[in-house]
FIBA-761147 format. One record per residue (C-alpha): x, y negated, z; residue in one letter; residue number from 1. Coordinates in nm, 2 decimals. Each point is the difference from the previous one (the first is absolute). Example, Ala and Ser with C-alpha at 12.3 -4.5 7.8 and 13.67 -1.06 7.14 Angstrom:
% FIBA-761147
+--------+--------+--------+------+-----+
!      X !      Y !      Z ! code ! pos !
+--------+--------+--------+------+-----+
!   1.23 !   0.45 !   0.78 !    A !   1 !
!   0.14 !  -0.34 !  -0.07 !    S !   2 !
+--------+--------+--------+------+-----+
This chain:
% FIBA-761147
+--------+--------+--------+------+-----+
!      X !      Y !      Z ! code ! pos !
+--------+--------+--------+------+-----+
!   0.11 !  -0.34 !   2.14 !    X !   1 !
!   0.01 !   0.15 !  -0.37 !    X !   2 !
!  -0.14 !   0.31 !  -0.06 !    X !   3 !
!   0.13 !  -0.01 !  -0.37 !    X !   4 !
!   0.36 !   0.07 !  -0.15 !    X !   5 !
!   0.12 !  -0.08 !  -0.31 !    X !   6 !
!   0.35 !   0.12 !  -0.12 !    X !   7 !
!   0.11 !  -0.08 !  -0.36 !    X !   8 !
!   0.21 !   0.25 !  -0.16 !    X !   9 !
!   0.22 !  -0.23 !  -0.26 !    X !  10 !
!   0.18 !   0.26 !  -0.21 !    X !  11 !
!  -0.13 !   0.15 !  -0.35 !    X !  12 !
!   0.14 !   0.23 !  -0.27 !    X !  13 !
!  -0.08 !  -0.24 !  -0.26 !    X !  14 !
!  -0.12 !  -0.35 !   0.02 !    X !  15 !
!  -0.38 !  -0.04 !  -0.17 !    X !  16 !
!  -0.03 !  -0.26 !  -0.27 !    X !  17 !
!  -0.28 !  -0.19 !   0.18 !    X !  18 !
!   0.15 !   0.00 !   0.39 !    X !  19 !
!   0.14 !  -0.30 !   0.15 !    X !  20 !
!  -0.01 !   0.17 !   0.40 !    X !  21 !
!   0.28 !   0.05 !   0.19 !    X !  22 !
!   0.19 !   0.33 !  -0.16 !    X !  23 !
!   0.32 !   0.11 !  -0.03 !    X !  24 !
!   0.21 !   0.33 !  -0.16 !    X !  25 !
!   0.20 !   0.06 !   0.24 !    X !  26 !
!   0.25 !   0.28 !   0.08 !    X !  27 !
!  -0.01 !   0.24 !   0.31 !    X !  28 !
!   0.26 !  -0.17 !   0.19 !    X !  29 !
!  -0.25 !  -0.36 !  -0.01 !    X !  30 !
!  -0.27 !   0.24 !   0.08 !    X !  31 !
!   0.11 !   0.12 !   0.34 !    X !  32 !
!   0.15 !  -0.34 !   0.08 !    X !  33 !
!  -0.39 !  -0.13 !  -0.08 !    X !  34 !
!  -0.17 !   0.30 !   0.24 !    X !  35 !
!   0.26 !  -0.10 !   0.28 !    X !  36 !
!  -0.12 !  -0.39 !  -0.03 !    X !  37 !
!  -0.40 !   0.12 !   0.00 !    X !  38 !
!   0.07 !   0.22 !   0.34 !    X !  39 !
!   0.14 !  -0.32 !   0.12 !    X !  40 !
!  -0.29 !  -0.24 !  -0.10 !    X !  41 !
!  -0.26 !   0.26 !   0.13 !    X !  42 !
!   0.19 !   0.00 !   0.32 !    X !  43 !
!  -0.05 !  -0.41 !   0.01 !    X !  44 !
!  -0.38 !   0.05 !  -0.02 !    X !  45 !
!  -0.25 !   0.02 !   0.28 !    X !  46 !
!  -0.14 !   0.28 !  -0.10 !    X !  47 !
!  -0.21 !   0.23 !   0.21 !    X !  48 !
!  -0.28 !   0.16 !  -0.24 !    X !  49 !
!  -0.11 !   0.00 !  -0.41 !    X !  50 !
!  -0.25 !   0.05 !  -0.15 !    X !  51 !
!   0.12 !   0.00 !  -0.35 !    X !  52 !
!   0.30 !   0.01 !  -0.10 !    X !  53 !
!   0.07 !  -0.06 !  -0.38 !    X !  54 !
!   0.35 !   0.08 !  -0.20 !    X !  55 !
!   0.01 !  -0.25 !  -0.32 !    X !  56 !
!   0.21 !  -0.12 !  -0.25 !    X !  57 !
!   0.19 !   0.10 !  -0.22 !    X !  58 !
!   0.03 !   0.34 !  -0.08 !    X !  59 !
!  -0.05 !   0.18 !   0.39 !    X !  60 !
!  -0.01 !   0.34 !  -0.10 !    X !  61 !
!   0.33 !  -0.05 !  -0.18 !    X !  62 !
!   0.20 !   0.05 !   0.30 !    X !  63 !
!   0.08 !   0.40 !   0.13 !    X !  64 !
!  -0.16 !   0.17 !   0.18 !    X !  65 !
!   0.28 !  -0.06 !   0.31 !    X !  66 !
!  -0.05 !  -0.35 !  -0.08 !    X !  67 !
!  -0.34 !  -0.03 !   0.05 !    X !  68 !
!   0.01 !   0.17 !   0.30 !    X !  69 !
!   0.28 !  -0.19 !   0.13 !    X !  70 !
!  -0.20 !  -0.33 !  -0.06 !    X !  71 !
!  -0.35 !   0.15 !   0.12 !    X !  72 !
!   0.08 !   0.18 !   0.33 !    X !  73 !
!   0.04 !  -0.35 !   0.23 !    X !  74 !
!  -0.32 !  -0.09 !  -0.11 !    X !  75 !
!  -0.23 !   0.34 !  -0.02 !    X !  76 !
!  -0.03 !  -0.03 !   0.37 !    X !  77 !
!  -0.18 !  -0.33 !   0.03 !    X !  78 !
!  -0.25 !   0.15 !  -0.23 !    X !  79 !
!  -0.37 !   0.04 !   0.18 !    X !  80 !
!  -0.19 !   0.30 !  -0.03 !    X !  81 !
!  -0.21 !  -0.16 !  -0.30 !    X !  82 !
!   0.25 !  -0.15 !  -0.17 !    X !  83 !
!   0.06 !  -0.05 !  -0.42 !    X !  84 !
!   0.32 !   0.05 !  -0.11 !    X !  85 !
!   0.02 !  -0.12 !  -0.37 !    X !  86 !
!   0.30 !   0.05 !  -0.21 !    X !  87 !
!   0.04 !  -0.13 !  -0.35 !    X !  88 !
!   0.13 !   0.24 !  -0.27 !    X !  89 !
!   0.10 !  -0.02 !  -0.35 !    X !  90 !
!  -0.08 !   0.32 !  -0.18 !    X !  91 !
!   0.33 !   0.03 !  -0.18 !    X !  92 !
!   0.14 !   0.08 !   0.36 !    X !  93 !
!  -0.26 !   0.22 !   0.16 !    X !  94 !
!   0.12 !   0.34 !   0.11 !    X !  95 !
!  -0.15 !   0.31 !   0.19 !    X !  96 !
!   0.29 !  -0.07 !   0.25 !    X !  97 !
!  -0.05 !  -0.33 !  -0.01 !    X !  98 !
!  -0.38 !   0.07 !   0.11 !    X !  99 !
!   0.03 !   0.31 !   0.24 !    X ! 100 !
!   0.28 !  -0.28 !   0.18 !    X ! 101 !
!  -0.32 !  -0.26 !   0.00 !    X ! 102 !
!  -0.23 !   0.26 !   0.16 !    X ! 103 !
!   0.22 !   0.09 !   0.26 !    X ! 104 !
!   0.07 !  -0.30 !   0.09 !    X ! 105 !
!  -0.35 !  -0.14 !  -0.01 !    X ! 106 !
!  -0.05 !  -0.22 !  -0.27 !    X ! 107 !
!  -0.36 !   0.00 !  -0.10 !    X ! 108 !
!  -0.09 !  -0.21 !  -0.25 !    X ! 109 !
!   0.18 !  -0.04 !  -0.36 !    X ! 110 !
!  -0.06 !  -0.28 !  -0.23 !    X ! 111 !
!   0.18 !   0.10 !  -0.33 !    X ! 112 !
!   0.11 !  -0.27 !  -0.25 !    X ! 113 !
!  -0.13 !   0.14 !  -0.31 !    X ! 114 !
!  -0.09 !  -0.36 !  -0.18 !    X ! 115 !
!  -0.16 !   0.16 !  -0.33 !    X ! 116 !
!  -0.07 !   0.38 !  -0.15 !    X ! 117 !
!   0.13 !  -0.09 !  -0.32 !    X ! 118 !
!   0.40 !   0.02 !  -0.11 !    X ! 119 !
!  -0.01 !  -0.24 !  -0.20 !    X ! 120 !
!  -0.09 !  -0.29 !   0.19 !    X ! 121 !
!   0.23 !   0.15 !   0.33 !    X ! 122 !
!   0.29 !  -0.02 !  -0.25 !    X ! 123 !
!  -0.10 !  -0.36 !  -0.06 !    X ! 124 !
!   0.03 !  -0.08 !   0.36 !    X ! 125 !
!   0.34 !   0.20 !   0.07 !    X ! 126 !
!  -0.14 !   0.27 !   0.15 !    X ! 127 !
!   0.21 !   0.35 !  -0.03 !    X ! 128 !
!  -0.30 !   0.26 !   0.16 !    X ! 129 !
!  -0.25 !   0.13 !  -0.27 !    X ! 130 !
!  -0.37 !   0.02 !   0.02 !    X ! 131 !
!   0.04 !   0.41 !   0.01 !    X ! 132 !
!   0.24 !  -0.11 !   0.31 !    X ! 133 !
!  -0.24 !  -0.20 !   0.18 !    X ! 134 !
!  -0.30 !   0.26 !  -0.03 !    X ! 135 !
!   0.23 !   0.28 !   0.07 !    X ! 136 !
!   0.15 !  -0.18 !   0.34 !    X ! 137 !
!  -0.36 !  -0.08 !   0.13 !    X ! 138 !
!  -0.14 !   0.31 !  -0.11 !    X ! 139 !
!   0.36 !   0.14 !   0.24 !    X ! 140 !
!  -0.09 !  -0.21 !   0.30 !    X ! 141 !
!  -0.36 !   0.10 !   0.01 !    X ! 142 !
!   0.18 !   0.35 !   0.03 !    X ! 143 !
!   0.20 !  -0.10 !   0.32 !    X ! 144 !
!  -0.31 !  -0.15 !   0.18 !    X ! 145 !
!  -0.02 !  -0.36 !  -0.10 !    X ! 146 !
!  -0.35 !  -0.04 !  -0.10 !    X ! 147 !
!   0.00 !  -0.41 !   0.12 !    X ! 148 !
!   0.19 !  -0.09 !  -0.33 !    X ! 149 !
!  -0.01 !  -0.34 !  -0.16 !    X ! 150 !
!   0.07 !  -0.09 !  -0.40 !    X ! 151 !
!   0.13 !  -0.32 !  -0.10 !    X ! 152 !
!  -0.04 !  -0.13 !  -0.34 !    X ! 153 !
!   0.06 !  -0.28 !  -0.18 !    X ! 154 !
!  -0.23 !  -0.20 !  -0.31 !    X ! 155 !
!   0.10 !  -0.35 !  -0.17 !    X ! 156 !
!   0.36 !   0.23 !  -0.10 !    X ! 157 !
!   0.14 !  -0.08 !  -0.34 !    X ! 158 !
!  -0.23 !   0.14 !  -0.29 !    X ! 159 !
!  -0.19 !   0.16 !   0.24 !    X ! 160 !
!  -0.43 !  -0.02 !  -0.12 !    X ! 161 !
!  -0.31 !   0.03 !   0.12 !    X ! 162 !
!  -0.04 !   0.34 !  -0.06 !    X ! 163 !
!   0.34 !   0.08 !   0.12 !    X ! 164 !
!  -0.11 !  -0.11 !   0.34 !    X ! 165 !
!  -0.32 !   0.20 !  -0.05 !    X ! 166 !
!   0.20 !   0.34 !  -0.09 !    X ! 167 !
!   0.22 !  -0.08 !   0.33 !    X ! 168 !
!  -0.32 !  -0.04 !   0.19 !    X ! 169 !
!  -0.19 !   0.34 !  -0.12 !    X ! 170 !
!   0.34 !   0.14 !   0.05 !    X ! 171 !
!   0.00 !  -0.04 !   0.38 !    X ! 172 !
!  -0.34 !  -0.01 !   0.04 !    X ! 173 !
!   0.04 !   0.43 !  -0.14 !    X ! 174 !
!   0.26 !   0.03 !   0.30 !    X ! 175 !
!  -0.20 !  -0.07 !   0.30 !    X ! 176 !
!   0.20 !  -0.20 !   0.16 !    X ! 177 !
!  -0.20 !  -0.27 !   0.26 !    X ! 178 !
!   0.22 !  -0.30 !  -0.04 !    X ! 179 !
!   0.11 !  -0.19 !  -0.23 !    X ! 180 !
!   0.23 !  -0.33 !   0.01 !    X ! 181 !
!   0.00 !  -0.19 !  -0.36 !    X ! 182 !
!   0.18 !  -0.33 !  -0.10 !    X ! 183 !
!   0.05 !  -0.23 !  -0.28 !    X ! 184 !
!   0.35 !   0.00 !  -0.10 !    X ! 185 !
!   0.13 !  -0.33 !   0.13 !    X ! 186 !
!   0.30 !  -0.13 !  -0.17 !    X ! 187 !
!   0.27 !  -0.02 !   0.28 !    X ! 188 !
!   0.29 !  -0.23 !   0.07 !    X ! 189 !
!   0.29 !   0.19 !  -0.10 !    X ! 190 !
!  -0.17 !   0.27 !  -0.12 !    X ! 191 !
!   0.12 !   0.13 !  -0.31 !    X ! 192 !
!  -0.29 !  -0.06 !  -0.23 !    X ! 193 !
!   0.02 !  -0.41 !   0.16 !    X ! 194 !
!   0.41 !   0.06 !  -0.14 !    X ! 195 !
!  -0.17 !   0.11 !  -0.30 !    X ! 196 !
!  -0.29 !  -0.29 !  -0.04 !    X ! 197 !
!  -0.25 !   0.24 !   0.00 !    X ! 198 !
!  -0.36 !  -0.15 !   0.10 !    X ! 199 !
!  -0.27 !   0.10 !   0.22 !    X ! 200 !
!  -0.32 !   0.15 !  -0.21 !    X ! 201 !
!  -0.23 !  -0.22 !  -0.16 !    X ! 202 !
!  -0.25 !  -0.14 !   0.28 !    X ! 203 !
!  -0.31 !   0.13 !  -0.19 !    X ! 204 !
!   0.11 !   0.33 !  -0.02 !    X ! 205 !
!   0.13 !   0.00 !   0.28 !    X ! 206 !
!  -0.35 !  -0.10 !   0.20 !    X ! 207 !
!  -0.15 !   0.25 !  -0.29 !    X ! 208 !
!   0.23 !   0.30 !   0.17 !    X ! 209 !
!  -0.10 !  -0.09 !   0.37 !    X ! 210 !
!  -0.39 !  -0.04 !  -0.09 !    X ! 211 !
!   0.10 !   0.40 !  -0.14 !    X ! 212 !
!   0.18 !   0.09 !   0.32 !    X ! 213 !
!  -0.31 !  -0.11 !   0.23 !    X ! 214 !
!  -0.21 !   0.16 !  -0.19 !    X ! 215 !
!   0.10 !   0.33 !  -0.06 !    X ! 216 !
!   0.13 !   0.05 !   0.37 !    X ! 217 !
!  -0.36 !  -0.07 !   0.12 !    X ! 218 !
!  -0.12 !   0.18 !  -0.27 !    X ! 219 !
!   0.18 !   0.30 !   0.18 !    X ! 220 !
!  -0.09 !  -0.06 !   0.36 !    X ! 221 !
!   0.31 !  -0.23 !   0.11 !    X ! 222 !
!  -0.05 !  -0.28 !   0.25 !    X ! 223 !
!   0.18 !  -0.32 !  -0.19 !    X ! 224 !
!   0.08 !  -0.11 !   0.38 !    X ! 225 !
!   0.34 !  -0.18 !  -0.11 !    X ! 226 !
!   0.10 !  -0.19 !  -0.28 !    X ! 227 !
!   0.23 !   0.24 !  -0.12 !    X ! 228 !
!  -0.11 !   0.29 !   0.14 !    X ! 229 !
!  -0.30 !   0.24 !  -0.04 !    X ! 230 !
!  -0.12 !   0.29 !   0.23 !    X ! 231 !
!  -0.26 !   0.31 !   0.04 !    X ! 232 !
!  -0.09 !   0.14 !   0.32 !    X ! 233 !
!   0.17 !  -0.26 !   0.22 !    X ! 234 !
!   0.34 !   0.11 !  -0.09 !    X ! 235 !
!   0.14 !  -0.36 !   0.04 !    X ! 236 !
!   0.39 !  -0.11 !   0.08 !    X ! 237 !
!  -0.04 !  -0.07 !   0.32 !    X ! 238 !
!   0.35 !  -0.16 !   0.05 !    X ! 239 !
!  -0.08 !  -0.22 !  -0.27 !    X ! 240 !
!  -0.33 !  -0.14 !   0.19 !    X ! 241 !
!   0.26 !  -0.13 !   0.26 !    X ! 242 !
!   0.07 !  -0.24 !  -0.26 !    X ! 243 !
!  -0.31 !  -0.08 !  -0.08 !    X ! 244 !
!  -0.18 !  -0.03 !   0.32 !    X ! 245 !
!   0.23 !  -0.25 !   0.16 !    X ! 246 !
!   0.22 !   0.24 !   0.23 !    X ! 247 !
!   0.36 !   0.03 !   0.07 !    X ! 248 !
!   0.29 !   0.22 !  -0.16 !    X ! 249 !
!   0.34 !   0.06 !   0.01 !    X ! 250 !
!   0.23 !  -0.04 !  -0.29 !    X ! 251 !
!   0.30 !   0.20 !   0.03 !    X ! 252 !
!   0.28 !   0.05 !  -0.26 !    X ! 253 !
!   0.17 !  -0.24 !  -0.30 !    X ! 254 !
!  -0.30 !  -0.21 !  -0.13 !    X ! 255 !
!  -0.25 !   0.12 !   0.23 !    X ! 256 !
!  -0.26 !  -0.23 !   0.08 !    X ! 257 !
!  -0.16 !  -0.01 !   0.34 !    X ! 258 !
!  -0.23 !  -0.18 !   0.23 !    X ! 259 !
!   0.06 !  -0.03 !   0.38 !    X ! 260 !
!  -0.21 !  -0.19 !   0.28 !    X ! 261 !
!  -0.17 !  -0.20 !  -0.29 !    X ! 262 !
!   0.36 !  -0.07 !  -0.23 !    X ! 263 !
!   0.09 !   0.13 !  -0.27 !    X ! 264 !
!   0.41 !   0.05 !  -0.11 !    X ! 265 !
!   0.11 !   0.15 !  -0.32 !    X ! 266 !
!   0.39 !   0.17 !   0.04 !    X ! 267 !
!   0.24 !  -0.02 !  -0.21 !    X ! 268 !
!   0.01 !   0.10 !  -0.33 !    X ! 269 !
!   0.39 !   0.04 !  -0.03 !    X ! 270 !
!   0.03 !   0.36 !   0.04 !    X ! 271 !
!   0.40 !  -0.01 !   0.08 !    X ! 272 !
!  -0.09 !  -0.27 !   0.24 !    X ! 273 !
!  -0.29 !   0.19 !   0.18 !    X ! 274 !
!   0.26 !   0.31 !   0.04 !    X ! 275 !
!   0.28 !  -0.25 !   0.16 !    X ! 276 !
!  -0.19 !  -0.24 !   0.17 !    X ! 277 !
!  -0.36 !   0.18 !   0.08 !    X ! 278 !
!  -0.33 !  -0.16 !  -0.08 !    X ! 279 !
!   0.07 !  -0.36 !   0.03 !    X ! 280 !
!  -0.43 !  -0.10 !  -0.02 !    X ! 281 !
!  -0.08 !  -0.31 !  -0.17 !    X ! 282 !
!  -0.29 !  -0.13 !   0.22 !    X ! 283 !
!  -0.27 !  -0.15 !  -0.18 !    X ! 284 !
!  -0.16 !  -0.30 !   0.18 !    X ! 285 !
!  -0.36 !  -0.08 !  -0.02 !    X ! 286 !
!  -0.23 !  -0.22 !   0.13 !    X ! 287 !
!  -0.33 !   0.16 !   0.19 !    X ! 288 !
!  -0.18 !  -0.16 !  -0.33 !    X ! 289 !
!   0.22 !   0.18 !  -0.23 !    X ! 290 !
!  -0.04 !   0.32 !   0.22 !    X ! 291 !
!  -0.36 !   0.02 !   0.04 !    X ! 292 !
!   0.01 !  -0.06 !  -0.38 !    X ! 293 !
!   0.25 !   0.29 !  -0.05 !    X ! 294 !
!  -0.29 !   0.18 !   0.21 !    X ! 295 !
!  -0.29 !  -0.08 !  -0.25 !    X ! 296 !
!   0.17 !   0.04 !  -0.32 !    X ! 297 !
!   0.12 !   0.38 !   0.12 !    X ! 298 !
!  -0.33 !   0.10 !   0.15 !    X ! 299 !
!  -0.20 !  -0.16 !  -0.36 !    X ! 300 !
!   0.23 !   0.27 !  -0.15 !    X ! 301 !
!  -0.25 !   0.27 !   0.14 !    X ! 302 !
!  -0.37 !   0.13 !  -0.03 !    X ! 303 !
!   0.04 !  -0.08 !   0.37 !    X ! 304 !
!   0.05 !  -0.36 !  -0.03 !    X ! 305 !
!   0.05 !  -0.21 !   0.33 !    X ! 306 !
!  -0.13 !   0.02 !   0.35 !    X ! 307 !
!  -0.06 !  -0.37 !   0.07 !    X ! 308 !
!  -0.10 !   0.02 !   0.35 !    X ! 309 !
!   0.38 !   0.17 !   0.09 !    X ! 310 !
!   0.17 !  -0.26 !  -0.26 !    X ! 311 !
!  -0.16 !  -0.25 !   0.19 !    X ! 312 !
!   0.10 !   0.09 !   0.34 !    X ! 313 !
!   0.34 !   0.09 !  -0.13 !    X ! 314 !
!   0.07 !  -0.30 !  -0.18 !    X ! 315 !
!  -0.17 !  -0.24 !   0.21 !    X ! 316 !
!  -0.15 !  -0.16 !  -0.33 !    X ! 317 !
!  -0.37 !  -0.05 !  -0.10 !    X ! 318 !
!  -0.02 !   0.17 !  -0.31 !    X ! 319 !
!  -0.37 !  -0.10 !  -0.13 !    X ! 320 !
!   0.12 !  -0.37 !   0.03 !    X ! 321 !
!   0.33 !   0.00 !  -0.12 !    X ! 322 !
!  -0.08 !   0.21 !  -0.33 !    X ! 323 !
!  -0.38 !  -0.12 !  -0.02 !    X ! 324 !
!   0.11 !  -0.09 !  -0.37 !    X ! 325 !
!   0.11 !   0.29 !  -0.11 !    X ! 326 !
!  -0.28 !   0.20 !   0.19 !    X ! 327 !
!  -0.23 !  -0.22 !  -0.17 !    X ! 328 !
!   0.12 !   0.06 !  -0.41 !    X ! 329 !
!   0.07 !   0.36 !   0.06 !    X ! 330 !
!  -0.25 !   0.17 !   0.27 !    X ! 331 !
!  -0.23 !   0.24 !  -0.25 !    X ! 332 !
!   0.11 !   0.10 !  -0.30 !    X ! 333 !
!   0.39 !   0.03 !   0.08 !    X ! 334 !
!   0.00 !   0.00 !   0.43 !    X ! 335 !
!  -0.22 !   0.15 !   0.25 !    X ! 336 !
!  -0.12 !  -0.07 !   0.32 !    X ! 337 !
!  -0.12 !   0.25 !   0.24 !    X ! 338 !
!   0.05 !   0.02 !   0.40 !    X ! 339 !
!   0.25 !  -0.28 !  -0.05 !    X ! 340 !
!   0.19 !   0.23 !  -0.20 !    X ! 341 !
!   0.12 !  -0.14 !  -0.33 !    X ! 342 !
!   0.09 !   0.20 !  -0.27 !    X ! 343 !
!   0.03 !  -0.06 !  -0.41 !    X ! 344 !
!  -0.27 !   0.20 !  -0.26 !    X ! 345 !
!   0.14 !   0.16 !  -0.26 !    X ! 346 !
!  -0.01 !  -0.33 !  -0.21 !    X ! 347 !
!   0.17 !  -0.18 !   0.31 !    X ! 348 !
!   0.30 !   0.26 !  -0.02 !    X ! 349 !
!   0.04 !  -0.09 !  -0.44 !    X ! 350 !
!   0.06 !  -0.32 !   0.13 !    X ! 351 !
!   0.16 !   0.03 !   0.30 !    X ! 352 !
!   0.31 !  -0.22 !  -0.08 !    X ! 353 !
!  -0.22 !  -0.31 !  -0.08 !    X ! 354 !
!  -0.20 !   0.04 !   0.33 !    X ! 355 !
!   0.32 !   0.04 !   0.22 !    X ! 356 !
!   0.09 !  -0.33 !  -0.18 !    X ! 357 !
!  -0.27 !  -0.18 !   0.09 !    X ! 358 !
!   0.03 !   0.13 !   0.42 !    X ! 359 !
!   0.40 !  -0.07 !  -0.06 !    X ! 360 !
!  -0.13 !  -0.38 !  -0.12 !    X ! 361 !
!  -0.29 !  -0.07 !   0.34 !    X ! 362 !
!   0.36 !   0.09 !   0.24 !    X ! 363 !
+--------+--------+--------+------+-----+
């Protein structure tokens, strides 16, 4: 049984220049029409008990304050008594309203979409908050009791340097904060900078601002225990590690993704067709070769790496023979072995895609 929940939130004030996910802006009416199908899907699920339950998107925090709570309530009383509630917010949007309704209703963990410091480069990207904004609204949580924050940021943006990323870094390095989440700015199907022919960052520089990243982050005392994501004081996302360590999750609302008894399904996309019709799931089907893969390339993602004894007896496979190969070119300087966990050095995670490659290639 899942003890994860994702719900994707599809609606925006503005759509960002880079984002090809499922978003929408939508009036009020489409809203409540949306909420009513969610209480339906969550109705649909087995579920009994979470413990983590994560609001994505989109823009969450866009909705009101009756909204929110509207969509919350059927599901704040799965949560267990340890649970993390994570909701993403765009600073543009965050209130003291807004965050005395997350505290009452339990929310306890904010990641805030900040993607860069510097207004230059967020007007670039189609961003409407400022970077005053974005220190003001976590400086105003912090107020209201949320002290597990998150910061996202972005490098590999348009124009963006080296030492932009550097000021970005020693800029949320001075707020305290004990996660951070940072990407390279993919260039998206359908996204407006794909519309535009905008291309991704030069690869050099690109490898040149991750190298940075790494760096600095353990330079101040944060764990790199995820590709994308750095942490002090074991302040990791723990509904993220469902992902990662091989476990299941519901998806729940227009494009959510989720993971049930072992299969995936991805909903619909159409939003007007989510509100008529409900979640319509596309299930993905996989072979127990291309889910035990699924399974590595997730848990190779992490400072954690895999547990081969459980993939083993979970996947029925024998994993020293079928990827002696790969074991073979990249055990030492980019993979590690240790009480049949395996798990990639710091070298193994700059190279991460070319590794996965070579697993994907022994299947």
């Amino acid at each position: 049984m899942a003890k994860s929940c994702y719900v994707h939130i599809p609606f925006c004030g503005s759509i960002c220049y880079y984002c090809g996910f499922c978003k929408s802006v939508s009036s009020n009416a489409v809203k409540e029409k949306w909420i009513d199908q969610i209480h339906k899907e969550i109705q649909s699920k087995p579920i009994s008990s979470l413990d983590t339950l994560y609001f994505g998107g989109g823009t969450p925090n866009i909705l009101s304050k009756e909204m929110f709570r509207t969509l919350s309530l059927p599901l704040m009383e799965f949560l267990d008594s340890d649970y993390e509630w994570t909701v993403e917010c765009n600073p543009e949007f965050i209130t003291e309203n807004q965050l005395q309704e997350f505290q009452q209703l339990g929310v306890n963990r904010l990641s805030i979409g900040v993607q860069t410091f510097q207004d230059s480069l967020l007007q670039k990207i189609g961003r409407h908050h400022s970077s005053k904004q974005a220190m003001d609204s976590i400086n105003l949580s912090r107020e209201f009791g949320f002290h597990n924050l998150s910061i996202d940021l972005m490098y590999g943006l348009p124009g963006q340097s080296l030492d932009d990323v550097i000021r970005d870094l020693e800029t949320f390095f001075s707020l305290g904060i004990d996660h951070l989440s940072i990407y390279s700015l993919q260039i998206e199907e359908n996204s407006i900078f794909e519309k535009k022919g905008i291309c991704s960052c030069d690869d050099e520089l690109e490898a040149d601002m991750f190298e940075q990243i790494v760096k600095m982050c353990k330079k101040h005392g944060f764990e790199h225990y995820e590709i994308s994501s750095f942490a002090r004081n074991q302040q990791y996302s723990k509904h993220n590690l469902s992902y990662w360590t091989d476990q299941d999750y519901y998806g729940i609302g227009c494009g959510a993704v989720g993971r049930e008894n072992g299969i995936l399904y991805e909903n619909t996309k159409d939003l007007v067709s989510y509100c008529d019709r409900g979640p319509m799931p596309s299930f993905i089907s996989e072979t127990i070769q291309e889910r035990a893969f699924d399974s590595i390339m997730m848990a190779l993602r992490t400072q954690f790496g895999l547990d081969v004894t459980a993939w083993q007896k979970r996947y029925g496979l024998d994993f020293f023979m079928q990827y002696k190969n790969v074991l073979k070119k990249y055990l030492g300087t980019y993979l590690c072995l240790e009480k049949n966990h395996l798990f990639p050095t710091e070298q193994g995670m700059e190279i991460l895609n070319t590794i996965l490659v070579d697993f994907l290639s022994e299947n």
